[in-house]
C-alpha angles and dihedrals in degrees: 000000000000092000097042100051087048093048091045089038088049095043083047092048093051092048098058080046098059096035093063091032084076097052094043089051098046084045100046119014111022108084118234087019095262111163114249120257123283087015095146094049096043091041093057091032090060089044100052095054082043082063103040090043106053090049084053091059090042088065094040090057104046089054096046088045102044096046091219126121112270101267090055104040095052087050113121094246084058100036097050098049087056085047101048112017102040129067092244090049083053089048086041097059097045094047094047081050089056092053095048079054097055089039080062093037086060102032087062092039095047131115113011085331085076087080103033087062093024082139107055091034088058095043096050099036095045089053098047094040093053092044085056087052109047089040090072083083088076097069094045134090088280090076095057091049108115120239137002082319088082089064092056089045089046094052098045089046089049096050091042094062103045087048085055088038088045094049099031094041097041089051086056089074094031087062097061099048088055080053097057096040091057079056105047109022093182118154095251093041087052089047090048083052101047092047095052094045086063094050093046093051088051089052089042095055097045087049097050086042083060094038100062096041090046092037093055093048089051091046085055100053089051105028113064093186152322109303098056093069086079107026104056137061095240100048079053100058090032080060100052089046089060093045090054090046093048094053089052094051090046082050094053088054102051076047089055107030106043105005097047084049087053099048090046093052091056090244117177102264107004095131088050089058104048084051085068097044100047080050100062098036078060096060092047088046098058088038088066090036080061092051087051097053090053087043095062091063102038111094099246109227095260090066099054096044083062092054 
């Protein structure tokens, strides 16, 4: 049941990651604001394993709540004591309200209609998208914290996963585009790149900026000291998640500081080669994303210095 609450929490997870990706990307990197290829596909795509998931975790957790065997458990007296009488059933419903709101949000801005209200699309969508992902910290340790500490932990959780949902998601896009510009490597293509590749640094920068304050907050609320870092479950994985963020971030600013001068520079396969680069950044990327979402249901080892 371990296993299955940490793949569905880490698909759910990327998909909340993804879906507000497209609209970071068409806000804050993309010029002119055009939303990025294949935005209406990969928009309903996210949602939908937004939707699928998250049904799935209800039923994880009121199994793993209630105690009882699975048909019982999924069962409407049980579900509907988890959805409406405990703090994640509360998270659950207004989450589940946010995503029937983005559902809305795409159905009127589908088809040719998408440009035309490129705007309000962006604006609504981006709201809602970036609410559904912050409010994943509701459902996290934070909200098991005691006191008005939980509050401070929430908010920096909160922040911390729309600046990861703001970096990772919006390279999903980004990625693409690179991969379009090694194609077609017309004046105008390569412009539309270079330019992109400005704005996404800027959003990078400002991501990784919010990632390391949040991130050492978070660490001080689960990691009691030192030492814990390498004697629990929880400092190991913590661990792995930092080495695979370091070597993205090593990997952004190979991309800024030598690629984006390339590229600039109008160099023979510069764009090829921050393709590669923004691919492999993905799949680490995801790969942390899957230690989160493992991370969010092992006791960290303040907890259990409490206990």
């Amino acid at each position: 049941m371990e296993a299955a609450l940490t793949a569905v929490r880490a698909l759910h997870f990327a998909a909340g990651v993804v879906l507000f990706g497209q609209f970071a990307f068409a806000a804050f990197v993309s010029p002119g604001g055009r939303l990025p290829a294949r935005f209406a596909a990969t928009a309903w795509a996210s949602l939908a394993l937004s939707a699928v998931t998250a049904c799935a975790w209800l039923a994880i957790e009121s199994v793993n709540m209630s105690g009882l065997p699975p048909g019982e458990a999924l069962r409407g007296g049980t579900l509907g004591t988890v959805l409406f009488q405990t703090q994640f059933g509360h998270v659950w419903i207004a989450r589940a309200v946010l995503m029937a709101v983005l559902f809305g949000v795409l159905a009127v801005g589908r088809g040719p209609a998408a440009e035309r209200r490129r705007g309000t699309l962006v604006a609504f969508g981006g709201v809602a998208s970036v609410i559904l992902l912050a409010s994943l910290a509701c459902a996290g340790h934070a909200a098991a914290d005691p006191g008005a500490g939980r509050y401070a932990h929430g908010a920096a959780d909160a922040l911390h996963l729309v600046a990861a949902g703001a970096w990772l998601g919006a390279l999903v896009p980004f990625t693409a585009l690179l991969a379009s510009a090694a194609r077609d490597a017309s004046p105008e293509t390569l412009d539309h790149a270079r330019s992109a590749t400005h704005r996404f640094s800027v959003l990078g920068i400002a991501s990784v900026g919010a990632l390391a304050v949040t991130g050492i907050v978070n660490t001080c609320y689960m990691i009691p000291d030192v030492g814990a870092f390498f004697h629990t479950r929880y400092g190991l994985e913590l661990l792995a998640k930092l080495c695979l963020v370091a070597l993205i971030v090593a990997l952004a600013a190979d991309n800024r500081l030598r690629l984006a001068a390339r590229l600039d520079a109008g160099a023979s396969g510069a764009s090829g080669a921050l393709y590669r680069n923004a691919c492999i950044e993905v799949v680490l990327g995801f790969a942390v994303v899957a230690i989160v979402a493992n991370l969010g249901i092992t006791v960290p080892p303040m907890a259990m210095a409490a206990h």
